[in-house]
N, C-alpha and C positions, 0 to 999 in steps of 0.2 A: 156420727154413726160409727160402729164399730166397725171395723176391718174385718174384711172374707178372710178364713184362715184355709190353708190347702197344707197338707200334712203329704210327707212321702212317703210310701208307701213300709220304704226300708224302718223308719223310725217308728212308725205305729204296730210292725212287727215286733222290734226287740220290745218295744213299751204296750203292749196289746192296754194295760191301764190308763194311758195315758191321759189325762186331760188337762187342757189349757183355761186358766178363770181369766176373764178379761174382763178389762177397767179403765173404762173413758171419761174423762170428768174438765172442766175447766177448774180452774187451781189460781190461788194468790200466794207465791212463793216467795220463801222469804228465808233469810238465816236461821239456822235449827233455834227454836227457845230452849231452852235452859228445861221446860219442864217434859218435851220431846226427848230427850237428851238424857233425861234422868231416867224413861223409861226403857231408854239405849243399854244404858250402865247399867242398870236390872235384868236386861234380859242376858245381857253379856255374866253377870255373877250368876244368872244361874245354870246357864250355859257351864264355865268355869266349875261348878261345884258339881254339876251332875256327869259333865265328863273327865275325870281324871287323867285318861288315857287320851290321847291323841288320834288313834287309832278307831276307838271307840266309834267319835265323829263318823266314821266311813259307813258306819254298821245303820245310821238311820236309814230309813228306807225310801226317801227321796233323794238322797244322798248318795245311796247305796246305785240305784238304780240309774242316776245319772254318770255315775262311773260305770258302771255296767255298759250302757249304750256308748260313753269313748270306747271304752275297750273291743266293742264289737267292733263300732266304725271303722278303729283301727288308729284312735286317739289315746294317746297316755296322759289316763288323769291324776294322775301325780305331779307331772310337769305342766299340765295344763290342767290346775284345779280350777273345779268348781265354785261357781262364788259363792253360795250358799256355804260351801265346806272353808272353803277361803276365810269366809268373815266365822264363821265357829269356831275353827282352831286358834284365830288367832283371841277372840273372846277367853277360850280355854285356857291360854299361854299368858293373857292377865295382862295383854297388848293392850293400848289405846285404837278405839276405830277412828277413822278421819270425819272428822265433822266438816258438812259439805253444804246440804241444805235440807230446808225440812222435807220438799220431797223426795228426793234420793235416799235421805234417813226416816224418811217411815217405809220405805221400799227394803232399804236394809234390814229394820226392827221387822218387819214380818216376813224377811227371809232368816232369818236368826230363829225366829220364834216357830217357823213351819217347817224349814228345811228346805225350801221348795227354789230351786233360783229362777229369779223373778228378774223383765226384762221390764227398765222404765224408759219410756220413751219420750220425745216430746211431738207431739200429734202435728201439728205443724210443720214439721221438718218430713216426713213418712209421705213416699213422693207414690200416691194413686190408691185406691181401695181395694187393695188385697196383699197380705204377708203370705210366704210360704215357705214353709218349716222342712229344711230338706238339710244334707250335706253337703259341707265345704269342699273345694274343687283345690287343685292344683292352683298355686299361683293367684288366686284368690285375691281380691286388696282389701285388707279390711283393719280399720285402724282402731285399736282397744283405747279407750277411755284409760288415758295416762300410762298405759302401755305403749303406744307408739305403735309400730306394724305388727300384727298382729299374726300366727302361721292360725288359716280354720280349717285346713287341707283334713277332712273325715272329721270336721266341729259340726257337733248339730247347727243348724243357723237359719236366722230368719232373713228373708229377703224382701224388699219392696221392691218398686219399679225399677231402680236405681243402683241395687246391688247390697247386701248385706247390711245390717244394722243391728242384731245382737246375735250372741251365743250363752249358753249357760257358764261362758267364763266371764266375759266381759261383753259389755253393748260398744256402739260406732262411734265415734267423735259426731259424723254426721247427726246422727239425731240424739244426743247427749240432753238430758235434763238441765240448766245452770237456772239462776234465777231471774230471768227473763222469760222463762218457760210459763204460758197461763193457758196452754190442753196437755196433759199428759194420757199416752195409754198406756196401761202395766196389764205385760200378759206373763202370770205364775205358771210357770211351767213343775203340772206334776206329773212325772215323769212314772211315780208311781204312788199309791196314797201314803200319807201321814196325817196332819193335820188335815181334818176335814177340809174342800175345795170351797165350799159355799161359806164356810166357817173362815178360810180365811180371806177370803175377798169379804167380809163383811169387817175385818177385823181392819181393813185397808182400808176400805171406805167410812170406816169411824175416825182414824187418826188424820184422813185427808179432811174430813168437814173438820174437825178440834184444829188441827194447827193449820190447814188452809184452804178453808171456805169453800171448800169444794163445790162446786154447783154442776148440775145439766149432768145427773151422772147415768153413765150405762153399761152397766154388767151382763155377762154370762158367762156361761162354763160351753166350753167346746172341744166335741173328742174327736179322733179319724173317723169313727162314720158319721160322722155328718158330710164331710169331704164327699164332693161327686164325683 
């Protein structure tokens, strides 16, 4: 079943568009193939060819918009980019990305392709049935996926029972994707539109059934009012 989402009040303010596509599925995970991989390298060259600029990158509009809301929180997203803008620029700069696994890397390929940063979870590990999308506190613990300690002090961030487990910079070690993972949940966070929401949870859910069997799957799109 998918997760209760509770949105705070402060973030559905600066984002009044906002909505979240959520994506539940059991998964057979496994090393990126070669032909995942290629679609990697294709979205990265065009990436590369349509932005010249660096700067550019900032001007998408889910992009845009999630620097917006650090800057309001009172987060600088320059020093704490975004991962969506994260994996772009360095596409742009004609960087290699890190090959991980196939889920992680089709998570990556339609944050690349949408713009949208996308938080992948491993459903199993997400301790009770409800997240809620609010900001980072003082003192906070929250440990970035090969970041190490991580500051979310004014990070958008999602929480279970248990305490933090993504941001739009980095998700938790705690419930990290590796390839022992068989339920993943990925919640796209669009912060505001670009790529169509249903368009791109359809696009997730095409590269989860081709490279991993995806079964038992359950989508929807969820904005602040639905929140009671």
């Amino acid at each position: 079943m998918l997760p209760v989402i509770e949105i705070e009040n402060k973030i559905s303010q600066i984002c009044p568009k906002l909505q979240i596509g959520l994506i539940k599925a059991t998964v057979a995970n496994s090393a990126t193939p070669d032909a995942l991989w290629e679609k990697i390298c294709n979205a990265c060259l065009e990436i590369k060819s349509k932005y010249q600029q660096l700067t550019e990158i900032n001007k998408r509009p889910a992009i845009a918009a999630t620097r917006t809301l650090y800057r309001i929180c009172g987060k600088d997203p320059n020093r704490y980019r975004v991962a969506s803008e994260a994996l772009c620029r360095r596409a742009a700069k004609g960087a290699d990305l890190y090959r991980i696994n196939s889920v992680v890397d089709i998570i990556n390929l339609v944050s690349i392709k949408s713009g949208y940063p996308i938080s992948g979870l491993d459903a199993d590990k997400i301790i009770g049935p409800k997240l809620s999308l609010s900001i980072g506190e003082h003192g906070e613990t929250f440990h970035g996926i090969g970041r190490g300690l991580l500051n979310i002090e004014y990070m958008p961030v999602y929480r279970d029972a248990a305490g933090g487990i993504a941001t739009p910079t980095s998700d938790e070690e705690r419930t990290k994707i590796d390839i022992s993972t068989t339920t993943v949940q990925i919640n796209i966070n669009a912060f505001a539109p670009e790529m169509p929401l249903d368009e791109t949870i359809g696009l997730s859910v095409s590269l989860l059934k081709e490279f991993c069997n995806a079964q038992d799957i359950e989508t929807s799109i969820h904005t602040p009012y639905e929140t009671a």
